[in-house]
C-alpha positions as a printed NumPy array, in Angstrom:
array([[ 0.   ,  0.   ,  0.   ],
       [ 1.088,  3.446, -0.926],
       [ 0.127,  7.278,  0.047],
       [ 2.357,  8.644, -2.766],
       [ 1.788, 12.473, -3.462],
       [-1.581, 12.568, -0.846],
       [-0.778, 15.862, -0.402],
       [-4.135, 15.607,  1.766],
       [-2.574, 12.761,  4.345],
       [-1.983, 15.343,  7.147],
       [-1.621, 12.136, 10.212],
       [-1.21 ,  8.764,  9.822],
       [-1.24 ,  5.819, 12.983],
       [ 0.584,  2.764, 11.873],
       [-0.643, -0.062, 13.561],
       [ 1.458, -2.75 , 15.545],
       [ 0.794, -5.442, 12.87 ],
       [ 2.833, -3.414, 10.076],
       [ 6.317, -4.694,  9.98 ],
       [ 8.046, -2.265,  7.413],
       [ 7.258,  1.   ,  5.009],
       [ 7.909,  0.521,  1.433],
       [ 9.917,  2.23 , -1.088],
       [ 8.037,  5.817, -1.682],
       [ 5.266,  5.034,  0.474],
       [ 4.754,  8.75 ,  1.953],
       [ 6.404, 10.06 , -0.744],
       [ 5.417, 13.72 , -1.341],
       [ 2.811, 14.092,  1.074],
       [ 3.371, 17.448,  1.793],
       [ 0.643, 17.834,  4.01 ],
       [ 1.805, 14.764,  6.93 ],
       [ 2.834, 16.847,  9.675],
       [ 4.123, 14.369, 12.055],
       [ 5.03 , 10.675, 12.222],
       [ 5.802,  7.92 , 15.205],
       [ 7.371,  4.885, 13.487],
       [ 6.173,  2.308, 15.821],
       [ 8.142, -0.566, 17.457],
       [ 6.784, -3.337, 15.037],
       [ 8.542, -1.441, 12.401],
       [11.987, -3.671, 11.498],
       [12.687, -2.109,  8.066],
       [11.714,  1.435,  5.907],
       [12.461,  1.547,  2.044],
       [13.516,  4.068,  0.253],
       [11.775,  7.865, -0.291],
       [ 9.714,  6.596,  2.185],
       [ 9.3  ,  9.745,  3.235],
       [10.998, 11.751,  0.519],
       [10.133, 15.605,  0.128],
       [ 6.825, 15.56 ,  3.199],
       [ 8.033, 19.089,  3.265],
       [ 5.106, 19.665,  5.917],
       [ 6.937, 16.903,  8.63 ],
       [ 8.505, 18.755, 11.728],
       [ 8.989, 16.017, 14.007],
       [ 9.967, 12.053, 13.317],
       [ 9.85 , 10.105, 16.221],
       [11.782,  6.558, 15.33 ],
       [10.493,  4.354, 18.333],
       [11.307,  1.42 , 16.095],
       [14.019, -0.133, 18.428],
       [13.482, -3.528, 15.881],
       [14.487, -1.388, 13.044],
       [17.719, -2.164, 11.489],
       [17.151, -1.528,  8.188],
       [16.752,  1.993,  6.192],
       [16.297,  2.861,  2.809],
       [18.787,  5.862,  1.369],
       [16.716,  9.279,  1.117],
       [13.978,  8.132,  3.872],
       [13.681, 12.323,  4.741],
       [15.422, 13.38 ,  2.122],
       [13.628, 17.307,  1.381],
       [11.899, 17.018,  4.363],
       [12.686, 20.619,  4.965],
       [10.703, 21.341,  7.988],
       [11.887, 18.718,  9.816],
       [13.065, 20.482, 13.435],
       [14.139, 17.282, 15.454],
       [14.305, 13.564, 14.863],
       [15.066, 10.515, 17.37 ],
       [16.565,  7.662, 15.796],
       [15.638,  4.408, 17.446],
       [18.3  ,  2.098, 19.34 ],
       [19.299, -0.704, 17.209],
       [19.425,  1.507, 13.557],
       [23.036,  0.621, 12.814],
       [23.121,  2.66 ,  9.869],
       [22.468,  6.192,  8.618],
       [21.877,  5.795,  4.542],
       [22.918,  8.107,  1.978],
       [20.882, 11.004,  1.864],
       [18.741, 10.139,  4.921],
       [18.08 , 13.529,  5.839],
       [19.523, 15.415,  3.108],
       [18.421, 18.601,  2.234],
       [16.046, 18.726,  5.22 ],
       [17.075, 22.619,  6.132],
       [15.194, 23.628,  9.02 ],
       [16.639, 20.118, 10.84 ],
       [18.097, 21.561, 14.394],
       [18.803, 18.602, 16.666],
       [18.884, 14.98 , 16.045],
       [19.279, 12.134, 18.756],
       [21.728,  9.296, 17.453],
       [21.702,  5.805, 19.561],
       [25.025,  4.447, 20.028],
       [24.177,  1.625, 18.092],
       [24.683,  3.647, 14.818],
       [28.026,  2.476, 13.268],
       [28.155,  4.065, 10.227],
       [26.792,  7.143,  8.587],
       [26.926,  6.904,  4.621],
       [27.337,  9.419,  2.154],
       [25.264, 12.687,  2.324],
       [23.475, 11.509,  4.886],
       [23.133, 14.77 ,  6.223],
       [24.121, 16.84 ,  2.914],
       [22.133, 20.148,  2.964],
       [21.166, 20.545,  6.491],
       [21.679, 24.099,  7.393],
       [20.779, 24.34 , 10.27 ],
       [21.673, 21.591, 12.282],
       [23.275, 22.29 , 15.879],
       [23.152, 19.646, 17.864],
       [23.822, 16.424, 18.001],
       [22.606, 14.301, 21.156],
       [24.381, 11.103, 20.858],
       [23.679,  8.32 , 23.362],
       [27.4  ,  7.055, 24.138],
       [30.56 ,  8.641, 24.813],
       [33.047, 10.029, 23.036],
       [35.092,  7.021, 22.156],
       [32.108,  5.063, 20.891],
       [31.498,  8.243, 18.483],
       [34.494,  8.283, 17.527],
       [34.568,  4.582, 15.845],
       [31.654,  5.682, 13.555],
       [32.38 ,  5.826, 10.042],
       [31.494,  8.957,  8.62 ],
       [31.514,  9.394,  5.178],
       [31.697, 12.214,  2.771],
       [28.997, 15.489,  2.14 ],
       [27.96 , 15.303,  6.412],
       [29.558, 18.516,  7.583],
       [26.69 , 19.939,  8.818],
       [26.576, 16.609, 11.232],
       [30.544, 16.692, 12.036],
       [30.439, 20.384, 13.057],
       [27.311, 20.411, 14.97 ],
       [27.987, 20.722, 18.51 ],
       [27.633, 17.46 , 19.598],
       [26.629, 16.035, 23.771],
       [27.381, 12.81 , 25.069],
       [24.763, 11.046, 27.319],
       [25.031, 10.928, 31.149],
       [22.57 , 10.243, 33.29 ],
       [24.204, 11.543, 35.897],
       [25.241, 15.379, 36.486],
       [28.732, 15.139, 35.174],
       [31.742, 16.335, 37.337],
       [34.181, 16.616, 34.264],
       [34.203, 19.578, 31.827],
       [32.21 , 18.683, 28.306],
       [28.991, 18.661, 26.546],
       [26.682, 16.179, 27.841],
       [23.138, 15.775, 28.636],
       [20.293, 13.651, 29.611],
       [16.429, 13.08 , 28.903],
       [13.818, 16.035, 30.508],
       [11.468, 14.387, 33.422],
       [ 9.45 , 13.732, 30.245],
       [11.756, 10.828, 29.343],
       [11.681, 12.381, 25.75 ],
       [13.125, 16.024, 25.405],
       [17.2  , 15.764, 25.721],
       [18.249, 18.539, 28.256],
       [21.692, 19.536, 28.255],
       [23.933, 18.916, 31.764],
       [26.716, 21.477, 31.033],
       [28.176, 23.023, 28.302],
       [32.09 , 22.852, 27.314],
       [33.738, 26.597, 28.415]])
């Protein structure tokens, strides 16, 4: 099933029984303001998403969700904030490319790669909430066109006040909004 160009589509509930989102599903729906990607969710093809420019919020619950098509949000350019679910392992090409008013994004620290243009475009990403340290960050493989990811400030998870100097943070009493601890002089 497909919602291709519905530029009408302006919410959409994905039940539990749904186990992935085809290639171009939401395609151009330019009117689909929000999405949860439920936990039953273990793959999403590619464009799934491509150009919703009305999207400004993707929560990825989908902690069975390994598998991601290249341009999934690719134009969504209203896009503020996205949490990626624990388990993704990879960041395709063009993932979120082009998806300028992107701010913050929340990366588990299962994520061990981040291919090409992944984040190609995104003007104004500034932070970077990344749930693992610095070391574990640092073994990601970055590829090419993701500036706009590599010099985002980027905050380490502690759930704990830290003592050290750095950027970390932690999740809001909400369990949801990151909340930074203390900022790097």
């Amino acid at each position: 099933m497909t919602f291709e160009g519905c530029t009408g589509l302006t919410s959409v509930t994905l039940p539990t029984t749904i186990t992935s989102i085809g290639d171009s599903a939401f395609s151009g729906c330019s009117g689909l303001t929000s999405i949860t990607i439920p936990d039953s969710i273990t793959s999403i093809g590619d464009r799934a998403f491509f150009e919703c420019s009305g999207l400004t919020a993707v929560n990825w619950n989908a902690t069975n969700c390994t598998s991601t098509g290249s341009s999934v949000f690719e134009g969504c350019t209203n896009i503020a904030t996205v949490t990626i679910g624990d388990n993704v392992q990879t960041l395709p090409s063009y993932a979120f490319s082009g998806c300028t008013g992107l701010t913050s994004i929340t990366i588990p620290d299962s994520v061990t790669s981040i291919e090409w243009g992944a984040f190609n475009g995104c003007i104004g990403l500034t932070k970077v909430y990344y749930k693992g340290c610095k070391s574990e960050w640092d073994k990601i493989t970055i590829d090419s066109y993701n500036d706009a990811l590599t010099n985002s400030t980027r905050y380490y998870y502690s759930e704990e006040e830290p003592t050290s100097s750095g950027n970390y943070w932690h999740y809001d009493d909400d369990g949801v909004t990151p909340t930074i601890w203390k900022k790097e002089n």
